[in-house]
Short mmCIF file of the C-alpha atoms (twelve columns), coordinates in Angstrom:
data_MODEL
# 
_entry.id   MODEL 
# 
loop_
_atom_site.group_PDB 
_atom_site.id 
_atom_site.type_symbol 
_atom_site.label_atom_id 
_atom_site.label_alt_id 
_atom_site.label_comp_id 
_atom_site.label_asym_id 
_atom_site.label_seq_id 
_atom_site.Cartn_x 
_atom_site.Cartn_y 
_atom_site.Cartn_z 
_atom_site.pdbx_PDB_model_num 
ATOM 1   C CA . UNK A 1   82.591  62.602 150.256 1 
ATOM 2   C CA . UNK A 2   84.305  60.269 152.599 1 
ATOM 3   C CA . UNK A 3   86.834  60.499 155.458 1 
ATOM 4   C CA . UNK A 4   90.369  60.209 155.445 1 
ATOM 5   C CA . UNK A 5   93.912  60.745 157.755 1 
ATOM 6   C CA . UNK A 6   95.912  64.138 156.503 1 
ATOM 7   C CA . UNK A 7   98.770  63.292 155.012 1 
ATOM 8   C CA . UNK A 8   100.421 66.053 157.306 1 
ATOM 9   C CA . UNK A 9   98.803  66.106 160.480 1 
ATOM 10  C CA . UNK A 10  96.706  63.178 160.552 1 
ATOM 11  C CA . UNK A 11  93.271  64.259 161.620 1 
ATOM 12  C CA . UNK A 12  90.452  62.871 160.036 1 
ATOM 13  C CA . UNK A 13  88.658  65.402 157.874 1 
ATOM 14  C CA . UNK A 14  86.118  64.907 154.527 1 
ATOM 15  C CA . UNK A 15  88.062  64.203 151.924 1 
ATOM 16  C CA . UNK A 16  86.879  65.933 148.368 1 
ATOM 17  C CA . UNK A 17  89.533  66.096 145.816 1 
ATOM 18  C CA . UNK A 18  93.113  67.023 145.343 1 
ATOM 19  C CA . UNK A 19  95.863  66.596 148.142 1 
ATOM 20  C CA . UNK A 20  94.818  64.737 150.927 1 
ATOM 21  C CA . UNK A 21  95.739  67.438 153.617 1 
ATOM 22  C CA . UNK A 22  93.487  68.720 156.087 1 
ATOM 23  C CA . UNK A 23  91.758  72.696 155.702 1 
ATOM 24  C CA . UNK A 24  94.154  73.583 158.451 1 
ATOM 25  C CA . UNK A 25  97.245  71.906 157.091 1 
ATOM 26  C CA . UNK A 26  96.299  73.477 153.553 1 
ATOM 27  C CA . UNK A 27  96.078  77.142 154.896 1 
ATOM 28  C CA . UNK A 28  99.377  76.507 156.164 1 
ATOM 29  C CA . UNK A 29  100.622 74.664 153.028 1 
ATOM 30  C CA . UNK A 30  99.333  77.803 151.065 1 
ATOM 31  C CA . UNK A 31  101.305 80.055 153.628 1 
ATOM 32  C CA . UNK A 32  104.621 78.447 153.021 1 
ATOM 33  C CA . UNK A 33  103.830 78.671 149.084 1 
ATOM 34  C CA . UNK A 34  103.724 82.769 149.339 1 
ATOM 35  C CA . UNK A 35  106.791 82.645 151.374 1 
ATOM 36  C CA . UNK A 36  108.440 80.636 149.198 1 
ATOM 37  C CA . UNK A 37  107.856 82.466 146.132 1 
ATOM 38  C CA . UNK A 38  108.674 85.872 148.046 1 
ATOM 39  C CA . UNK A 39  111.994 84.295 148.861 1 
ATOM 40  C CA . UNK A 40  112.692 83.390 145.239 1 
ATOM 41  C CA . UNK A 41  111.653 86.618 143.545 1 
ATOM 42  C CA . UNK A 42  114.363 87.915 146.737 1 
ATOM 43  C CA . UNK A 43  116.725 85.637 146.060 1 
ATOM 44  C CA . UNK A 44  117.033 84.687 142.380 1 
ATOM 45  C CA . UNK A 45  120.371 83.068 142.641 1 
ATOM 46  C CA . UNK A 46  119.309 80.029 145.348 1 
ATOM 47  C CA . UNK A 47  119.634 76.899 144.424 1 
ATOM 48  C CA . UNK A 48  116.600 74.510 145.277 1 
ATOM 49  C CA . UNK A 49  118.265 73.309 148.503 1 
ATOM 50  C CA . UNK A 50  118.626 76.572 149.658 1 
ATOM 51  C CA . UNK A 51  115.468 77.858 149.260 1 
ATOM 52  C CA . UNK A 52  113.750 73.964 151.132 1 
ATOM 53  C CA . UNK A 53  116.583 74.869 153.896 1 
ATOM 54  C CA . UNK A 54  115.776 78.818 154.284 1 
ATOM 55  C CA . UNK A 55  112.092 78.441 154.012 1 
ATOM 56  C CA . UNK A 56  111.584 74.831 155.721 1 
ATOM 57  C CA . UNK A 57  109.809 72.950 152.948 1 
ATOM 58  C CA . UNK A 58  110.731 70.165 151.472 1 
ATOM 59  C CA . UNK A 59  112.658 69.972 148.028 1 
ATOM 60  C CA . UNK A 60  109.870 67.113 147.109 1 
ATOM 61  C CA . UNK A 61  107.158 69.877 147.857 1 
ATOM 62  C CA . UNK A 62  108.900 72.672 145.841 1 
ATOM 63  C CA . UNK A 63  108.999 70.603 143.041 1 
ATOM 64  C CA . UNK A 64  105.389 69.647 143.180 1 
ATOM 65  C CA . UNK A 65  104.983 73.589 142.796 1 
ATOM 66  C CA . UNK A 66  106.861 73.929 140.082 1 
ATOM 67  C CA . UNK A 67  105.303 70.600 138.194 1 
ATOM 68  C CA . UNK A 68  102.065 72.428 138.669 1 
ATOM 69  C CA . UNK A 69  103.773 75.613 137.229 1 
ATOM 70  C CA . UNK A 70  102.744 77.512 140.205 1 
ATOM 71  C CA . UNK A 71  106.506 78.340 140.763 1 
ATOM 72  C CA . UNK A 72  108.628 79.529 137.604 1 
ATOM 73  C CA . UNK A 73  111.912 80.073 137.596 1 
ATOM 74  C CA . UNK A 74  114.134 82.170 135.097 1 
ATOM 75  C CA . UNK A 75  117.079 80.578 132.366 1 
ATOM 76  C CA . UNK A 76  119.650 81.984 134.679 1 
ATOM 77  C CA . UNK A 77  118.362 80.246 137.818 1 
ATOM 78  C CA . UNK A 78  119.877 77.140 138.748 1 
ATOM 79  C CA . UNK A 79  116.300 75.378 139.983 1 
ATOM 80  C CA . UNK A 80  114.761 73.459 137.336 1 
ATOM 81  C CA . UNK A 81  113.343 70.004 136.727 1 
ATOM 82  C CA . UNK A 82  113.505 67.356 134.218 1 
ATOM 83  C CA . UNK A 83  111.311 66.966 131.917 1 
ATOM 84  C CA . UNK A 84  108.614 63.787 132.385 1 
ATOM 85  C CA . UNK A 85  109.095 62.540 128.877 1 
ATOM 86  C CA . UNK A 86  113.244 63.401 127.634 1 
ATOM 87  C CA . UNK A 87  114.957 64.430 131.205 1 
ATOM 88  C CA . UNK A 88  115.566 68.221 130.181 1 
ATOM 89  C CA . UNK A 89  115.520 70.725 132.793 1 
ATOM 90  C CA . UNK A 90  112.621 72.955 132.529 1 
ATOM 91  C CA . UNK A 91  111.920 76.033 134.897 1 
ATOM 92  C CA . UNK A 92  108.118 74.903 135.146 1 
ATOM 93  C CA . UNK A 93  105.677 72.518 134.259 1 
ATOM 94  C CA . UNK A 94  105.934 68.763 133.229 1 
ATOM 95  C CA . UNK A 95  106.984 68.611 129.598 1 
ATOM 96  C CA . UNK A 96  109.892 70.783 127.824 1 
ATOM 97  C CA . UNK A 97  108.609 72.784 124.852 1 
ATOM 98  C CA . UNK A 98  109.839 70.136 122.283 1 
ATOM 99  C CA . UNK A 99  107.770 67.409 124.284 1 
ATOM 100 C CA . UNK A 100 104.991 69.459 124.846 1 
ATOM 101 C CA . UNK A 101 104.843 70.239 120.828 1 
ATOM 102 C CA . UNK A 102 104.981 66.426 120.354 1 
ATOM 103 C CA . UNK A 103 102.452 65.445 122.941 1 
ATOM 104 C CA . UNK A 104 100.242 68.159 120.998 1 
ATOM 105 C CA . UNK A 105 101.010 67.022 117.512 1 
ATOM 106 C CA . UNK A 106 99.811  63.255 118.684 1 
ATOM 107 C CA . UNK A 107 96.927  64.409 120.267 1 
ATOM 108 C CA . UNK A 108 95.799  66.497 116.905 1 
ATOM 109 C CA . UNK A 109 96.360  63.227 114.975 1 
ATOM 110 C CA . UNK A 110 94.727  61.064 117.171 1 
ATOM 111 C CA . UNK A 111 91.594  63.164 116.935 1 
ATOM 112 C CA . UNK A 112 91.487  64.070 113.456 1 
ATOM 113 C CA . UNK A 113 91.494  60.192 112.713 1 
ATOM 114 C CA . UNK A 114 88.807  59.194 115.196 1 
ATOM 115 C CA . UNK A 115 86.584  62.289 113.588 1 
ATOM 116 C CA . UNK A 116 87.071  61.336 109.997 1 
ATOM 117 C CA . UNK A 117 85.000  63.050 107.979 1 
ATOM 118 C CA . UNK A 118 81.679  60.923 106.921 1 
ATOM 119 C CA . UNK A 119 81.602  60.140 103.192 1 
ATOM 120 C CA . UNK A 120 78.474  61.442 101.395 1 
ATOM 121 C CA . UNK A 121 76.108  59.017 100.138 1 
ATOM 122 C CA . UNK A 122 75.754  59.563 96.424  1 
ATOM 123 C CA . UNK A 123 72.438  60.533 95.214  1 
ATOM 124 C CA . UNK A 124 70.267  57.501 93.564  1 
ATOM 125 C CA . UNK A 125 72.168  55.110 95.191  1 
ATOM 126 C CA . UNK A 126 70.013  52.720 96.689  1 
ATOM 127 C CA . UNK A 127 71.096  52.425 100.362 1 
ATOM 128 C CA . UNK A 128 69.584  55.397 101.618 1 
ATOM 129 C CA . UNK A 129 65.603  54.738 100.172 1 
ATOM 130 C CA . UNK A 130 62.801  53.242 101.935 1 
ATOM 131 C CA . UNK A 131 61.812  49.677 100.625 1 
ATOM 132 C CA . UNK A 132 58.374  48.008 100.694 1 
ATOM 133 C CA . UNK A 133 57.920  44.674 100.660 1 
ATOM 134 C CA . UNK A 134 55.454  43.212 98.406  1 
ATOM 135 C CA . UNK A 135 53.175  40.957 100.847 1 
ATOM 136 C CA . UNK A 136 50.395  40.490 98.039  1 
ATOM 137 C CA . UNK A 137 51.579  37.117 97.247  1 
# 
């Protein structure tokens, strides 16, 4: 554990993973999220400015919800992101479908040739017997 400044506030509280906010500042944080998302199943047509103006979050804040696909967003919405890999606008998440399809393809690979299967030693080949050396001499 160790201390640190909320990014929002800044008190000093023990820091022990994720955002560096405060309890206090979270609760609220956590708050604004339900609001937010009441607004949006509401108002389905906002755009993303709209809903930082109405709701008084910031757009950088929304997105963070929606990179963490905590907020979704339907095709007929205008909110969306781009995509961390291409730039497509997605309605959640990091990666569009073709990039996260990719991402998983590369991963597969990657693992299937680091776990190669072993070859099979043949039988009566020598390698895998026990040898004695002769110390008679």
């Amino acid at each position: 554990m160790e201390a640190r400044n909320c990014r929002e506030c800044g008190k000093i509280f023990n820091y022990m993973q994720g955002d560096p906010i405060c309890p206090a500042c979270g609760k609220k944080l956590e708050e604004k999220f339900t609001e937010v998302k009441e607004y949006v199943y509401e108002h389905p047509g906002s755009n993303i400015n709209q809903v930082a103006d109405d709701n008084e979050v910031s757009v950088q804040q929304i997105k963070r919800w929606i990179r963490e696909e905590r907020l979704t967003f339907s095709d007929s919405s205008e909110i969306g992101i781009d995509c961390e890999k291409c730039g497509a606008m997605i309605k959640t998440g990091r990666f569009c479908q073709r990039c996260k399809k990719e991402l998983e393809n590369s991963f597969g690979n990657m693992y299937r040739t680091q776990h190669a299967p072993v070859e099979k030693k043949k039988k009566g080949s020598a390698e895998g017997k026990i040898r004695f050396l002769d110390n008679s001499r």
